[in-house]
Residue, then its C-alpha position, 0 to 999 in steps of 0.5 A: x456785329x461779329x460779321x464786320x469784325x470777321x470781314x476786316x479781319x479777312x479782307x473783305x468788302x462789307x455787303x448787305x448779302x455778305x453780312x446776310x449770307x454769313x448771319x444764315x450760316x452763323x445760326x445754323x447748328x447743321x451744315x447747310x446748303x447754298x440753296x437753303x441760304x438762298x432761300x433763307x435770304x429771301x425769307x428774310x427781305x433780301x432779293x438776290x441771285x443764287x450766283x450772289x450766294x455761291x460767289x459769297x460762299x467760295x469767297x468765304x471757302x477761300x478766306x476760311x470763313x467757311x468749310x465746304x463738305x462734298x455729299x456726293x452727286x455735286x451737292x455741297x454744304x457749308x458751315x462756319x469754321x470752327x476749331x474744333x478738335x484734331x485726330x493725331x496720326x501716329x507711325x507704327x514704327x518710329x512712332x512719329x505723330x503728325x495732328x490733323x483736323x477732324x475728317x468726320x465733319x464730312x461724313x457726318x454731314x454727308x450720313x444726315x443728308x442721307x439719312x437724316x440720322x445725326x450724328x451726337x459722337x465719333x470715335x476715329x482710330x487710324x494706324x499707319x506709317x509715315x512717309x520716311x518709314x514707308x521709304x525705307x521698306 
């Protein structure tokens, strides 16, 4: 079971919920928000408190088992952390590169929470210069 492997790898007590509330977000191909786990936990024959879910989830933020997506308004959604692909943001000047994750995972799920439209691509161009060119202006 990919759970228990990723609880030892990360420290954490093994528990039915915590195993469930993992399982939930696992299947999901979306981000998904801590009411739906809930609510899928007691679809699926676990009686718990919705607290229990937002204490698993924080705890997964903090050991990053999970990424949490701000949508405005205090409504957040969460998915399993991927390696998905990075952004390289390049000095005018000196030409320096630093890589960075992907930002539009946010905003994507920010634009389906909205919307309803789904994203299938993005193409994200950024220009700027780093922080020893910007001192020397």
């Amino acid at each position: 079971m990919q759970a228990i492997k990723v609880f030892n790898e990360h420290n954490i007590k093994l528990t039915k919920a915590r195993i469930s509330i993992y399982n939930i977000i696992m299947e999901e191909h979306d981000a998904i928000t801590a009411e739906d786990v809930y609510k899928k936990c007691l679809e699926n024959g676990l009686n718990i408190n919705l607290s229990t879910v937002y204490r698993t989830l924080d705890l997964f933020e903090d050991k990053s088992i999970v990424e949490k997506y701000d949508l405005g308004k205090g409504c957040y959604n969460f998915s399993i952390q991927k390696n998905d692909h990075k952004h390289v943001l390049q000095c005018s000047i000196c030409h320096k590169e630093i890589e960075l994750n992907c930002p539009m995972k946010q905003i994507e799920a920010m634009v389906k929470s909205e919307t309803g439209f789904v994203l299938l691509e993005h193409e994200l161009k950024m220009k700027g210069l780093c922080k020893d060119c910007s001192d020397e202006k």
